[in-house]
PDB file of N, CA, C and O in Angstrom:
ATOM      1  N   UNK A   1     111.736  80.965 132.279  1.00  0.00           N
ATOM      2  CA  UNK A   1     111.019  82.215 132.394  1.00  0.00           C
ATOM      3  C   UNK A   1     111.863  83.329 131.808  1.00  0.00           C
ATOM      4  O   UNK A   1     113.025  83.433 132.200  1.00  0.00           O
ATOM      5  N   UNK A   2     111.436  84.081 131.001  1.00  0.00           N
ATOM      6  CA  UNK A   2     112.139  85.213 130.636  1.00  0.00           C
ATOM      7  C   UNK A   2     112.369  86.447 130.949  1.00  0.00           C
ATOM      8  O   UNK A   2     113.061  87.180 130.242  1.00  0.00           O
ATOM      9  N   UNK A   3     111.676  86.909 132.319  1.00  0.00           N
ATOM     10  CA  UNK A   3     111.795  88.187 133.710  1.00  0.00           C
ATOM     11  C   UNK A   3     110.792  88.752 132.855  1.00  0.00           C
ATOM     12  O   UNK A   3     110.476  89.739 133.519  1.00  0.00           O
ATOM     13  N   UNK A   4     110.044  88.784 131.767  1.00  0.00           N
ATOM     14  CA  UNK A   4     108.656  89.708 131.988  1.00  0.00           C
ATOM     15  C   UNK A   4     107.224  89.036 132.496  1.00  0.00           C
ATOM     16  O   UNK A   4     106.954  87.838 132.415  1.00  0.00           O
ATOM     17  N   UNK A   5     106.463  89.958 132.976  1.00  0.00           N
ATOM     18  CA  UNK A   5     105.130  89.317 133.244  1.00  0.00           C
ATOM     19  C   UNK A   5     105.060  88.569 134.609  1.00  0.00           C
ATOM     20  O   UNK A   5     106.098  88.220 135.171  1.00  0.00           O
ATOM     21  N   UNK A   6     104.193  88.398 134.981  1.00  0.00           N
ATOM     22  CA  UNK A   6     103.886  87.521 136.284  1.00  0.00           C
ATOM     23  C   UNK A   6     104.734  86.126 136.382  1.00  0.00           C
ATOM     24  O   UNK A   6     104.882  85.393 135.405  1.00  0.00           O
ATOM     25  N   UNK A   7     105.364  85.797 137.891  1.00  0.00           N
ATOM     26  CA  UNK A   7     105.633  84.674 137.809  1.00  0.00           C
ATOM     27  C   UNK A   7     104.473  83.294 138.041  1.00  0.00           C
ATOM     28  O   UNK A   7     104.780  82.115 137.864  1.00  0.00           O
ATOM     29  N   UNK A   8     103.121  83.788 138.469  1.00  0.00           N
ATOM     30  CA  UNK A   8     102.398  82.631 138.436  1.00  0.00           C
ATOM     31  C   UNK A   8     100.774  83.421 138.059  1.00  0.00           C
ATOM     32  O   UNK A   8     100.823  84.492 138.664  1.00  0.00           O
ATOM     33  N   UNK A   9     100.094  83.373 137.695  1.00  0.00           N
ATOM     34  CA  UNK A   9      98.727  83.929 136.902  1.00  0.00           C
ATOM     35  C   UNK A   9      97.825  83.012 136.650  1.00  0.00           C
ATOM     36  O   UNK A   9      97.941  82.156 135.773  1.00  0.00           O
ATOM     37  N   UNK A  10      96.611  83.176 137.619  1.00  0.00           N
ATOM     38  CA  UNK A  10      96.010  82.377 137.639  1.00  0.00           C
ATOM     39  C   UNK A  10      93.992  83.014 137.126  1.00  0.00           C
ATOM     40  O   UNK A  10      93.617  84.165 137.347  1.00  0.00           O
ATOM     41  N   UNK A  11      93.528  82.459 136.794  1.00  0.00           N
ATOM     42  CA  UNK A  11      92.292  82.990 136.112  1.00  0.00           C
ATOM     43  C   UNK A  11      91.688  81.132 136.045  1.00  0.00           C
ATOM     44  O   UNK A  11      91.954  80.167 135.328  1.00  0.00           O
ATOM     45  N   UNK A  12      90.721  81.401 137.297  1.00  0.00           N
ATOM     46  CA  UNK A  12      90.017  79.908 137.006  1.00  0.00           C
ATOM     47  C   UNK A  12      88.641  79.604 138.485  1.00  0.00           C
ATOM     48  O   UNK A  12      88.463  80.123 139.588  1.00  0.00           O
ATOM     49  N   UNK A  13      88.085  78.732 137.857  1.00  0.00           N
ATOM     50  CA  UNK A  13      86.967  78.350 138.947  1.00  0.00           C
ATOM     51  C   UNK A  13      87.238  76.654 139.120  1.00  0.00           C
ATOM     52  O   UNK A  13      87.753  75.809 138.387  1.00  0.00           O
ATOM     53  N   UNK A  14      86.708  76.624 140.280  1.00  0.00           N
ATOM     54  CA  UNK A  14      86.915  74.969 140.859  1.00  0.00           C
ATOM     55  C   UNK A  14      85.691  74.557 141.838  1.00  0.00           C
ATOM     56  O   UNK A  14      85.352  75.295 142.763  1.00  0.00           O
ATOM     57  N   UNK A  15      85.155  73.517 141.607  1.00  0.00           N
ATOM     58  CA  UNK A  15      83.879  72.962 142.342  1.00  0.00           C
ATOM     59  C   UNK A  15      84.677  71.678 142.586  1.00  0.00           C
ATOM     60  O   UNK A  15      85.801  71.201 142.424  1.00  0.00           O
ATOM     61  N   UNK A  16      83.034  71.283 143.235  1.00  0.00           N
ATOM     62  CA  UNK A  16      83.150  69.432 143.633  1.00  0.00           C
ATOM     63  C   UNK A  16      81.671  69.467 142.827  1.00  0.00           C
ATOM     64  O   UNK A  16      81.024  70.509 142.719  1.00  0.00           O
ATOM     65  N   UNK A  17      81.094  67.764 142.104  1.00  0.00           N
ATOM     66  CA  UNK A  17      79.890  67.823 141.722  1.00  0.00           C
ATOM     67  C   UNK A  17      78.947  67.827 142.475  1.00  0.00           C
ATOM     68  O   UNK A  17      79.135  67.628 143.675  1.00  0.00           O
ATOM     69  N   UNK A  18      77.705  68.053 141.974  1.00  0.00           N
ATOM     70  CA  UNK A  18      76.347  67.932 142.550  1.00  0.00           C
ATOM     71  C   UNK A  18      76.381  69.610 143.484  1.00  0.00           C
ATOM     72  O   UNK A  18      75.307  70.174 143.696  1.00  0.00           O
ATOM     73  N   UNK A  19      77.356  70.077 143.835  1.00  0.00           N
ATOM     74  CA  UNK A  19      77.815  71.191 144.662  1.00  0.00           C
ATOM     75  C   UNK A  19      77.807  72.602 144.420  1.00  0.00           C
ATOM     76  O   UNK A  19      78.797  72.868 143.738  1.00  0.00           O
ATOM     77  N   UNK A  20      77.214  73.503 144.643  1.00  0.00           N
ATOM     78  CA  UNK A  20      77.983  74.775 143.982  1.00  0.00           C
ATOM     79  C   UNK A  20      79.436  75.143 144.080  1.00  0.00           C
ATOM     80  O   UNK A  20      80.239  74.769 144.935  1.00  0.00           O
ATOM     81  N   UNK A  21      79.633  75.936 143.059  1.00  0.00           N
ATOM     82  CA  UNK A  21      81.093  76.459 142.466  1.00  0.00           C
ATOM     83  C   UNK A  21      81.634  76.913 143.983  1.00  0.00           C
ATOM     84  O   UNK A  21      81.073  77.817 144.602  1.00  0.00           O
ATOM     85  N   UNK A  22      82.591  76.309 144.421  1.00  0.00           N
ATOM     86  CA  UNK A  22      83.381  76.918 145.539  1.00  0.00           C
ATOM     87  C   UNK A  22      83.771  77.965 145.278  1.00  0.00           C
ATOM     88  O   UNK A  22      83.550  78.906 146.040  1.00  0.00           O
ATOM     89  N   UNK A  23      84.743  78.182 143.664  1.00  0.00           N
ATOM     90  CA  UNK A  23      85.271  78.908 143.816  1.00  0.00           C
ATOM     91  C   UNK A  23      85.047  79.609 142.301  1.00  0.00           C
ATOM     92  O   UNK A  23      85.161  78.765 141.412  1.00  0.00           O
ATOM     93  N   UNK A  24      84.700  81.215 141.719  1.00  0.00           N
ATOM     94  CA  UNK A  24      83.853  81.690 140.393  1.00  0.00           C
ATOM     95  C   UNK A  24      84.801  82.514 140.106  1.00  0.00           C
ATOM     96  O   UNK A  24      85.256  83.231 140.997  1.00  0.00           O
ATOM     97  N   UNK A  25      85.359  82.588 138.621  1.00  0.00           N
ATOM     98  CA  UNK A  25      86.011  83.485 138.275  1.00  0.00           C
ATOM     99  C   UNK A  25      87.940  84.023 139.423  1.00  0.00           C
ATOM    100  O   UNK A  25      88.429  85.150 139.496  1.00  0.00           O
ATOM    101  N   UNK A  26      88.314  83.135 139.862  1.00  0.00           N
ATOM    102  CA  UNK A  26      89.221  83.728 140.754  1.00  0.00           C
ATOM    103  C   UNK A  26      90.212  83.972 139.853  1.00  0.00           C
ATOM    104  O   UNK A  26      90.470  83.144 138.979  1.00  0.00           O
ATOM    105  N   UNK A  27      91.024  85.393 139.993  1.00  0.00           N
ATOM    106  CA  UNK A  27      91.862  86.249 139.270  1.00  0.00           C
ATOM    107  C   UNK A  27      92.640  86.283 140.073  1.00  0.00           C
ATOM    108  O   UNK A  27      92.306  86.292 141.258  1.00  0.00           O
ATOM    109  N   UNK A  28      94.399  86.324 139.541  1.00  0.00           N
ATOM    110  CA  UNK A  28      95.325  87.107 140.433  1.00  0.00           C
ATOM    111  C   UNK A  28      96.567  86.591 139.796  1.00  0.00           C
ATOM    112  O   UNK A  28      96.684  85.449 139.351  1.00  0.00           O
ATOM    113  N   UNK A  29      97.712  87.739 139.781  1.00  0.00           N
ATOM    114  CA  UNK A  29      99.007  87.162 139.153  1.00  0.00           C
ATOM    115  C   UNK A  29     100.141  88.002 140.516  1.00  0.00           C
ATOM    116  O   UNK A  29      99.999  89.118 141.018  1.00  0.00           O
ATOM    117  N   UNK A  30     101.111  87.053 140.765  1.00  0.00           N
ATOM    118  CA  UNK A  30     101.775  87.479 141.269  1.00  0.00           C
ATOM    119  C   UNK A  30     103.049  87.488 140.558  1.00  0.00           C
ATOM    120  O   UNK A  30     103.276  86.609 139.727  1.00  0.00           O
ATOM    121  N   UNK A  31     103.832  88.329 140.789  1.00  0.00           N
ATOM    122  CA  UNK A  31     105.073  88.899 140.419  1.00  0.00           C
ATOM    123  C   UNK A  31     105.996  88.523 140.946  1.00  0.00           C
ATOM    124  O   UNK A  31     105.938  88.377 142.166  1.00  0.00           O
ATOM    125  N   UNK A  32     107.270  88.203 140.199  1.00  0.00           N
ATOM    126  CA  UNK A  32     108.611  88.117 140.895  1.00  0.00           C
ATOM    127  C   UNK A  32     108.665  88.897 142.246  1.00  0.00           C
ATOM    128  O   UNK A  32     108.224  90.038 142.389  1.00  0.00           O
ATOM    129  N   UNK A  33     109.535  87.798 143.675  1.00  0.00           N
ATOM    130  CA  UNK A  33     109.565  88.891 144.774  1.00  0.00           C
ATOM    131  C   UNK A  33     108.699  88.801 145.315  1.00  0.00           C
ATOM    132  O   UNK A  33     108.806  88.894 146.538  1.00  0.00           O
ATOM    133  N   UNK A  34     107.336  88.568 144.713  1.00  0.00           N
ATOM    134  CA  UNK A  34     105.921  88.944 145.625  1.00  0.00           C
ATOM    135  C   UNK A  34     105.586  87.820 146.468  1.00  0.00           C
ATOM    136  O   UNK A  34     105.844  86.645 146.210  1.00  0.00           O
ATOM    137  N   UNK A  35     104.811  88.394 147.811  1.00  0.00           N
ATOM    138  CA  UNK A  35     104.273  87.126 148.526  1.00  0.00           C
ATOM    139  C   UNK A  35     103.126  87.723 148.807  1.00  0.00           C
ATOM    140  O   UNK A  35     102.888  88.801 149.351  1.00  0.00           O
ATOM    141  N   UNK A  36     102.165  86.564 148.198  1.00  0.00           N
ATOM    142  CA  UNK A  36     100.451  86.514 148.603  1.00  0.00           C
ATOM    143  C   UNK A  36     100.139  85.792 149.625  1.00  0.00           C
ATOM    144  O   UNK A  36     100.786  84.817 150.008  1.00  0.00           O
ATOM    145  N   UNK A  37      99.334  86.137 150.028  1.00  0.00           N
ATOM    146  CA  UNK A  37      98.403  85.494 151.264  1.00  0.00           C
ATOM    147  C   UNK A  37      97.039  85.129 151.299  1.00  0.00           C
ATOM    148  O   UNK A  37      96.406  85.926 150.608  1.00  0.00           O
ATOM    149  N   UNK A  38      96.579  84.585 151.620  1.00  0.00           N
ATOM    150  CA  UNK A  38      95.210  84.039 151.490  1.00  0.00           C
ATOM    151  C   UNK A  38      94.592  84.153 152.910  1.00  0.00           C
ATOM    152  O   UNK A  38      94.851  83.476 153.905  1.00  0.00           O
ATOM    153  N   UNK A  39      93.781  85.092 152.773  1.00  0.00           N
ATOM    154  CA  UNK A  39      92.789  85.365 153.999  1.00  0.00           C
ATOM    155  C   UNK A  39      91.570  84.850 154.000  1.00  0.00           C
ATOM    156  O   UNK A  39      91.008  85.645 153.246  1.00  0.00           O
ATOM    157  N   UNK A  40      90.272  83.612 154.504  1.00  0.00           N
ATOM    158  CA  UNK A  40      89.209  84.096 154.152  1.00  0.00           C
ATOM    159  C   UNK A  40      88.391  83.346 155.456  1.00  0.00           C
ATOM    160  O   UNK A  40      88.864  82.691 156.385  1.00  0.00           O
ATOM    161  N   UNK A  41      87.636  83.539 155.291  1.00  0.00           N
ATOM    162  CA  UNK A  41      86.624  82.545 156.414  1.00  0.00           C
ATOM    163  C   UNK A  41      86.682  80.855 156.499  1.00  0.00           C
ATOM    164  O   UNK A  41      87.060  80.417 155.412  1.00  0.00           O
ATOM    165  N   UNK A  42      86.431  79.841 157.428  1.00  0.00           N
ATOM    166  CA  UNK A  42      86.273  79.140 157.173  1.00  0.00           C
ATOM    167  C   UNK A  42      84.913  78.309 156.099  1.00  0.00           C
ATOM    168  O   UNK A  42      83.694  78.240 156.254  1.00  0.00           O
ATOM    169  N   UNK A  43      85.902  77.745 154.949  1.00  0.00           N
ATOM    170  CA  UNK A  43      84.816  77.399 153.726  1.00  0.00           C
ATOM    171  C   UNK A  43      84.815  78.130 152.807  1.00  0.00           C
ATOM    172  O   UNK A  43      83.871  78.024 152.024  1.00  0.00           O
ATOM    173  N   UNK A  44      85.881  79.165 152.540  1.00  0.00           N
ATOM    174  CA  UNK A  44      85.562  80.173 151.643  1.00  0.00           C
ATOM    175  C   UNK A  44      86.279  79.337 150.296  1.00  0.00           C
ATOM    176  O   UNK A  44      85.799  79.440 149.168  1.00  0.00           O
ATOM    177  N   UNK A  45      87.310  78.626 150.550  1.00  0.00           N
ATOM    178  CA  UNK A  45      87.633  78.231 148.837  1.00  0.00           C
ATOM    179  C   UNK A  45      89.266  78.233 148.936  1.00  0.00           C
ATOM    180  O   UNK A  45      90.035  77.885 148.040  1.00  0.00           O
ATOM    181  N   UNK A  46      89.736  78.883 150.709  1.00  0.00           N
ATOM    182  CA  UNK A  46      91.385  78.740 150.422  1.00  0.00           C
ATOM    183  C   UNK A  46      92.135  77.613 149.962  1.00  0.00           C
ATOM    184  O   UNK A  46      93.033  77.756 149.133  1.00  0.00           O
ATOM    185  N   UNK A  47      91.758  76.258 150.552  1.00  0.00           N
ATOM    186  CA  UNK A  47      92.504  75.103 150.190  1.00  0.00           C
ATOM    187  C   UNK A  47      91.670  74.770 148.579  1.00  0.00           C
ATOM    188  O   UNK A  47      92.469  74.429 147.707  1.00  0.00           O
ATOM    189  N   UNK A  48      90.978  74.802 148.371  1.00  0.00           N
ATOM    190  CA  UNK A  48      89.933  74.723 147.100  1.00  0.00           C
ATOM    191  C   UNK A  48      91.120  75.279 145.962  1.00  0.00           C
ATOM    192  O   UNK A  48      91.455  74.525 145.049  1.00  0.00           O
ATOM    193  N   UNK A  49      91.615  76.410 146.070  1.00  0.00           N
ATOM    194  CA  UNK A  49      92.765  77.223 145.336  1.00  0.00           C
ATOM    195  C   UNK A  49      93.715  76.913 145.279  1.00  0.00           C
ATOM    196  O   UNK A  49      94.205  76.881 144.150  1.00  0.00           O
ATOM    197  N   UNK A  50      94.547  76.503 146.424  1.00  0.00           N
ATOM    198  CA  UNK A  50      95.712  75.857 147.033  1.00  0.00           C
ATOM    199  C   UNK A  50      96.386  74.563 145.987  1.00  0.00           C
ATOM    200  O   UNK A  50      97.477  74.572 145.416  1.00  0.00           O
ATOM    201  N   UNK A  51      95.244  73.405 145.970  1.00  0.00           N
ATOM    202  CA  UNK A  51      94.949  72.359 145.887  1.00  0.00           C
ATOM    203  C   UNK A  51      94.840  72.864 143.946  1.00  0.00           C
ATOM    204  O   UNK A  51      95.821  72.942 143.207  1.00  0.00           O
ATOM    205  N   UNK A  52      93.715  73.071 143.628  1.00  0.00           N
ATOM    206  CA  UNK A  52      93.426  73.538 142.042  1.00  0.00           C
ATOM    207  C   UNK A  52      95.139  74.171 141.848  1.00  0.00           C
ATOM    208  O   UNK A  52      95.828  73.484 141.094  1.00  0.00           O
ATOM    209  N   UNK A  53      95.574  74.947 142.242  1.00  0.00           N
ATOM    210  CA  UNK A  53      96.776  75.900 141.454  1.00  0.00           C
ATOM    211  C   UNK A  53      97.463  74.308 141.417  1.00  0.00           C
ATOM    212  O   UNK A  53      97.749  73.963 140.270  1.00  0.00           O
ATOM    213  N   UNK A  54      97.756  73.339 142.430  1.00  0.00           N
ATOM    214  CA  UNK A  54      98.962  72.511 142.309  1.00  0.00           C
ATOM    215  C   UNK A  54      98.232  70.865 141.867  1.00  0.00           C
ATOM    216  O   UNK A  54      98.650  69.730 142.097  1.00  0.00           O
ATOM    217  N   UNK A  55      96.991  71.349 141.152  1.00  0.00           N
ATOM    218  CA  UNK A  55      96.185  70.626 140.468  1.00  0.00           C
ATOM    219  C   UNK A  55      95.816  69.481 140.917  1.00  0.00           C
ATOM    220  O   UNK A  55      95.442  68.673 140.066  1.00  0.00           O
ATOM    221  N   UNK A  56      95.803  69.076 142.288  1.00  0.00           N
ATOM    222  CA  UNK A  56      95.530  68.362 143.334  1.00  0.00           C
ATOM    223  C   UNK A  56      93.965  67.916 143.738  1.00  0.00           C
ATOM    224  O   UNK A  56      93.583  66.797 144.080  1.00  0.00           O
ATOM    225  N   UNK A  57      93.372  68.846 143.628  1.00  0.00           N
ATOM    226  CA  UNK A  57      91.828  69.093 143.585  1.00  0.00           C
ATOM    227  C   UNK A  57      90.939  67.705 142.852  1.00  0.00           C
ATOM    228  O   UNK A  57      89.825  67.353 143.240  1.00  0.00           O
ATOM    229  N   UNK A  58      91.570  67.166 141.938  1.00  0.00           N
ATOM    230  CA  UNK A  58      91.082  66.228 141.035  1.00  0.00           C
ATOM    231  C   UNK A  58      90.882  64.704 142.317  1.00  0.00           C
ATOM    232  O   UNK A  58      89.922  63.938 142.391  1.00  0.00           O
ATOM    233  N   UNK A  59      91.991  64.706 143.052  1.00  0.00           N
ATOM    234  CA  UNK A  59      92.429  63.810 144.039  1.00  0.00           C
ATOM    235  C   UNK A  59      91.206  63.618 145.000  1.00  0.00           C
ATOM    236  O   UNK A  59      90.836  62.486 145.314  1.00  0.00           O
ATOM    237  N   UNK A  60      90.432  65.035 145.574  1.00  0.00           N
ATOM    238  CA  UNK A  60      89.278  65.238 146.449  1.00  0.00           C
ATOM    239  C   UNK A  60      88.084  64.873 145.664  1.00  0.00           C
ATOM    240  O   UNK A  60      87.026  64.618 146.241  1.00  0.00           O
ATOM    241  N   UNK A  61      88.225  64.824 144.021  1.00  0.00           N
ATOM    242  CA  UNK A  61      86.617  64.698 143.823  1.00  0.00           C
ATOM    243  C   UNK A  61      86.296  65.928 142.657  1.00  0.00           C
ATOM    244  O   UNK A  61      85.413  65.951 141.799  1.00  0.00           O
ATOM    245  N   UNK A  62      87.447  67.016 142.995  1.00  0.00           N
ATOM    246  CA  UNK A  62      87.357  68.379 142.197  1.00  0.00           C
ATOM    247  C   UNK A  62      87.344  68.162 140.856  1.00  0.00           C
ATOM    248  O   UNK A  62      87.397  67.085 140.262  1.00  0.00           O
ATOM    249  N   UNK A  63      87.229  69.860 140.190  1.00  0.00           N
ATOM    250  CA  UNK A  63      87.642  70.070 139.222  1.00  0.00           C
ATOM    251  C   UNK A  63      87.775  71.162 138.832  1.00  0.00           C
ATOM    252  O   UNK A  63      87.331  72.034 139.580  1.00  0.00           O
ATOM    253  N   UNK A  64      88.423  71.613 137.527  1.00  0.00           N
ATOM    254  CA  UNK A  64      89.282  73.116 137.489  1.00  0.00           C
ATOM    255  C   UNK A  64      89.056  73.336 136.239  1.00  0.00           C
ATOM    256  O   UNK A  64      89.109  72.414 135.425  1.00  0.00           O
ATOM    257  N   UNK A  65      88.699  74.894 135.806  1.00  0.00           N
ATOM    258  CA  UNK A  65      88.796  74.751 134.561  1.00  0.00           C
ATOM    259  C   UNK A  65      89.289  75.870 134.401  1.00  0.00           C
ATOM    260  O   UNK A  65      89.028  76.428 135.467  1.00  0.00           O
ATOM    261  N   UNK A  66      89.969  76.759 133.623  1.00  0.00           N
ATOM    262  CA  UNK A  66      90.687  78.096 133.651  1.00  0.00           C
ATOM    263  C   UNK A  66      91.955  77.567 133.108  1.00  0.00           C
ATOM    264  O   UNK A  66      92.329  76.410 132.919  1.00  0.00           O
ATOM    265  N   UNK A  67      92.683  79.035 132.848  1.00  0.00           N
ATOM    266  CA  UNK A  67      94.230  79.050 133.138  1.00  0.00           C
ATOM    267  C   UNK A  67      95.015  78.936 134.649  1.00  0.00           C
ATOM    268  O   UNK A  67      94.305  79.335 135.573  1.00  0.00           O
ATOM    269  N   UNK A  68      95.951  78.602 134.922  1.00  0.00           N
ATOM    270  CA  UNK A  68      96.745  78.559 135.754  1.00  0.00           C
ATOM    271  C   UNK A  68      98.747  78.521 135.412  1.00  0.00           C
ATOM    272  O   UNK A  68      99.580  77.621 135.521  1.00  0.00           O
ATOM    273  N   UNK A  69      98.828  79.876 135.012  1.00  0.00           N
ATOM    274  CA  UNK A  69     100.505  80.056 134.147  1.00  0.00           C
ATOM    275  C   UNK A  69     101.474  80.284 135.391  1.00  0.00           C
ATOM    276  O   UNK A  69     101.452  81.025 136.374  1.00  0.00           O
ATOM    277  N   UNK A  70     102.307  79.335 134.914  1.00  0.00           N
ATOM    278  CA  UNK A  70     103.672  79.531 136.215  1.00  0.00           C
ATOM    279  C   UNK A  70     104.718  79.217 135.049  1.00  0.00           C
ATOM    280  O   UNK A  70     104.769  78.318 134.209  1.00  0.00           O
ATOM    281  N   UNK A  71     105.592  80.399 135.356  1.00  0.00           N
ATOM    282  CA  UNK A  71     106.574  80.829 134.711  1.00  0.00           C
ATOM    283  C   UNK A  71     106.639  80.064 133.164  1.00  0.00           C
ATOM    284  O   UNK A  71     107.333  79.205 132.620  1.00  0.00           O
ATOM    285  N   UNK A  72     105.606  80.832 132.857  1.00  0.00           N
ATOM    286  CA  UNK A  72     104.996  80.529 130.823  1.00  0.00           C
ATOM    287  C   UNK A  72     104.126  79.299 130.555  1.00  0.00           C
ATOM    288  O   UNK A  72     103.368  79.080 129.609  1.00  0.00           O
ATOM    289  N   UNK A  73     104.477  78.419 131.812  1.00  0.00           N
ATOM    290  CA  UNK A  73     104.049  77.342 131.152  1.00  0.00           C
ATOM    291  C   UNK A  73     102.110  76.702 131.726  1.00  0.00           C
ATOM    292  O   UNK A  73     101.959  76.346 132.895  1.00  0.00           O
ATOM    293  N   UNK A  74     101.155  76.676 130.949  1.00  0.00           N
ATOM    294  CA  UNK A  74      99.883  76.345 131.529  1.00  0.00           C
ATOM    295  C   UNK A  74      99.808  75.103 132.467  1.00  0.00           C
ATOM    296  O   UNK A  74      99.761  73.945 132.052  1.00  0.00           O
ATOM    297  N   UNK A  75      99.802  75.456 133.715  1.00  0.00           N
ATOM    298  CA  UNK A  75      99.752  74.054 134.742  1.00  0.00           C
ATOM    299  C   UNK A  75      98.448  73.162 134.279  1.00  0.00           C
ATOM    300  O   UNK A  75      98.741  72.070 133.792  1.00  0.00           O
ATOM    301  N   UNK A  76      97.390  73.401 134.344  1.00  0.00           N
ATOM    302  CA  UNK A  76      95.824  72.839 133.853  1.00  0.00           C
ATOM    303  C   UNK A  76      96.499  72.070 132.090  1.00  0.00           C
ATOM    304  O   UNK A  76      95.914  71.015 131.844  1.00  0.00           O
ATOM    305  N   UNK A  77      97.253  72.359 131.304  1.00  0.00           N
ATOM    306  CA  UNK A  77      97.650  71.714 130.216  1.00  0.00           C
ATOM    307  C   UNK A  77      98.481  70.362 130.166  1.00  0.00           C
ATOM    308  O   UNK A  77      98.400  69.392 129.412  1.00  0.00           O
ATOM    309  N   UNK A  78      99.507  70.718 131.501  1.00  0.00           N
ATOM    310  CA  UNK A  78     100.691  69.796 131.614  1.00  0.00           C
ATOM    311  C   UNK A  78     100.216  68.493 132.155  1.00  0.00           C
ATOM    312  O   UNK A  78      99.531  68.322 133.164  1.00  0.00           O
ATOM    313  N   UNK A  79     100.758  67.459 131.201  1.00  0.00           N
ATOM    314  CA  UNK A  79     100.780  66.231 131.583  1.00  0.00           C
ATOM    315  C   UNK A  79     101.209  66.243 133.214  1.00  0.00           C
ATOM    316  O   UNK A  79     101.952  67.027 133.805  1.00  0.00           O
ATOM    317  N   UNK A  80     100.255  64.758 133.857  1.00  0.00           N
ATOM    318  CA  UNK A  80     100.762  64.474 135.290  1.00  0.00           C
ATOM    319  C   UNK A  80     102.133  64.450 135.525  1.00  0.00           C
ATOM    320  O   UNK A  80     102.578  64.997 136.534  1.00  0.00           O
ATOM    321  N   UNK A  81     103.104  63.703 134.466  1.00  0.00           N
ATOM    322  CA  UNK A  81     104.510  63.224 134.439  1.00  0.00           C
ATOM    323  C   UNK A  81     105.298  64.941 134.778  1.00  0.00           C
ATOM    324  O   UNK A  81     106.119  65.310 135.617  1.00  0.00           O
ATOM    325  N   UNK A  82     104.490  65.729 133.558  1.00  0.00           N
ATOM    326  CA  UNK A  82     105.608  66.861 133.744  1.00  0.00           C
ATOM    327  C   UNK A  82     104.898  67.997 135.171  1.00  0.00           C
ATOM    328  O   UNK A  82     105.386  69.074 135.510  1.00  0.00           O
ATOM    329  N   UNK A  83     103.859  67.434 135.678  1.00  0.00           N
ATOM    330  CA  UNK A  83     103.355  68.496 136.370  1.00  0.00           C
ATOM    331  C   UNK A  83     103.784  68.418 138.476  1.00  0.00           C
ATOM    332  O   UNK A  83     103.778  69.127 139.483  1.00  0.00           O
ATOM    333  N   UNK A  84     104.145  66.753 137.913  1.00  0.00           N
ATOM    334  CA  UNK A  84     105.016  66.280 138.882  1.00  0.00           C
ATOM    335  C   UNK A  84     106.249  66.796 139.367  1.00  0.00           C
ATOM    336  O   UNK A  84     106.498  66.890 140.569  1.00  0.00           O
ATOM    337  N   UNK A  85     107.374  67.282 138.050  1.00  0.00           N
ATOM    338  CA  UNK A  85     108.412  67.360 138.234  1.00  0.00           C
ATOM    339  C   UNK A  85     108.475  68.989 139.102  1.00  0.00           C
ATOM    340  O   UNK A  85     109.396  69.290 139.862  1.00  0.00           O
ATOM    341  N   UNK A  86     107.052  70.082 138.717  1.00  0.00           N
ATOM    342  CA  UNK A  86     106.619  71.320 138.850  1.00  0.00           C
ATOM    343  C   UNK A  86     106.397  70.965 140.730  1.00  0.00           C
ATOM    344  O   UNK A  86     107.108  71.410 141.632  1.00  0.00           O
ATOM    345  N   UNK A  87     105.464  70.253 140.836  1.00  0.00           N
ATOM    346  CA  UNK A  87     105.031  70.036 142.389  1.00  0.00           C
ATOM    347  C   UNK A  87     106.453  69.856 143.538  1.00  0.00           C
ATOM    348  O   UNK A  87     107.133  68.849 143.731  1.00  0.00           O
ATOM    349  N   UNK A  88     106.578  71.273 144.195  1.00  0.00           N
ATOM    350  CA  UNK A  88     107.703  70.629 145.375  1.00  0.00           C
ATOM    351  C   UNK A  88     108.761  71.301 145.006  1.00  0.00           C
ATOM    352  O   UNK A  88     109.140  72.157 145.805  1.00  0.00           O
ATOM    353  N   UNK A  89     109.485  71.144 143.821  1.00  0.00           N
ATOM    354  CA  UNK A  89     110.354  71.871 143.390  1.00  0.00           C
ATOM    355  C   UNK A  89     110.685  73.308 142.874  1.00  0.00           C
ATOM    356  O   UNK A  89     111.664  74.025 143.080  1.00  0.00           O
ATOM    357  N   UNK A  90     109.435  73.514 142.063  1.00  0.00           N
ATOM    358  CA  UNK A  90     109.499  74.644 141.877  1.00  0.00           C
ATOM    359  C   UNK A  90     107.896  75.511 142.486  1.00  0.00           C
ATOM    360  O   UNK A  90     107.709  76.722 142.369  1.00  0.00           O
ATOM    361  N   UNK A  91     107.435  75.053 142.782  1.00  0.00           N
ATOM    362  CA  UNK A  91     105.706  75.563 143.446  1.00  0.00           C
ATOM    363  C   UNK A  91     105.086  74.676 144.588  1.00  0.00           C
ATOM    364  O   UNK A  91     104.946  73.479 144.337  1.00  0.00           O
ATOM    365  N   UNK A  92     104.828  74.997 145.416  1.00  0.00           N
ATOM    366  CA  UNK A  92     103.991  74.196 146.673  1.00  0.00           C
ATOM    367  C   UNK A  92     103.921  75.193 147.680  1.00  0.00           C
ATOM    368  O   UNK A  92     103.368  74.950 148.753  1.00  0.00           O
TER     369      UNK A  92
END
């Protein structure tokens, strides 16, 4: 990462089939330092997000389509092998 810009930036929607879109258009970049929180009702799409950012979602049935950038690099692009090494270590 090179200290400009968001450390994780996310711009994406995630369903299950046959289903409507859990989750439409979700926006948000957080910044070095920063801590987000996720507030919403039960069913609103928190683990839906959770799961999609650490590309997990696929595992339930999901699917994701958008950007999802953590520190430069597109998570939704990265091979399983390298997206593995990302899960735990550096994001979860």
């Amino acid at each position: 990462m090179n200290g400009h810009g968001p450390l994780l930036s996310v711009r994406l929607s995630a369903g299950y089939p046959g289903r409507p879109a859990v989750l439409r258009d979700a926006c948000f970049d957080v910044e070095p330092g920063e801590i987000l929180g996720l507030v919403g009702e039960s069913g609103s799409g928190k683990s839906t997000l959770a799961l999609a950012i650490l590309r997990l979602l696929s595992y339930r049935g999901g699917s994701v389509s958008g950007e999802i950038q953590f520190q430069g690099h597109d998570l939704v692009r990265l091979r399983e092998k390298e997206m593995r090494s990302v899960r735990g270590r550096q994001i979860g």
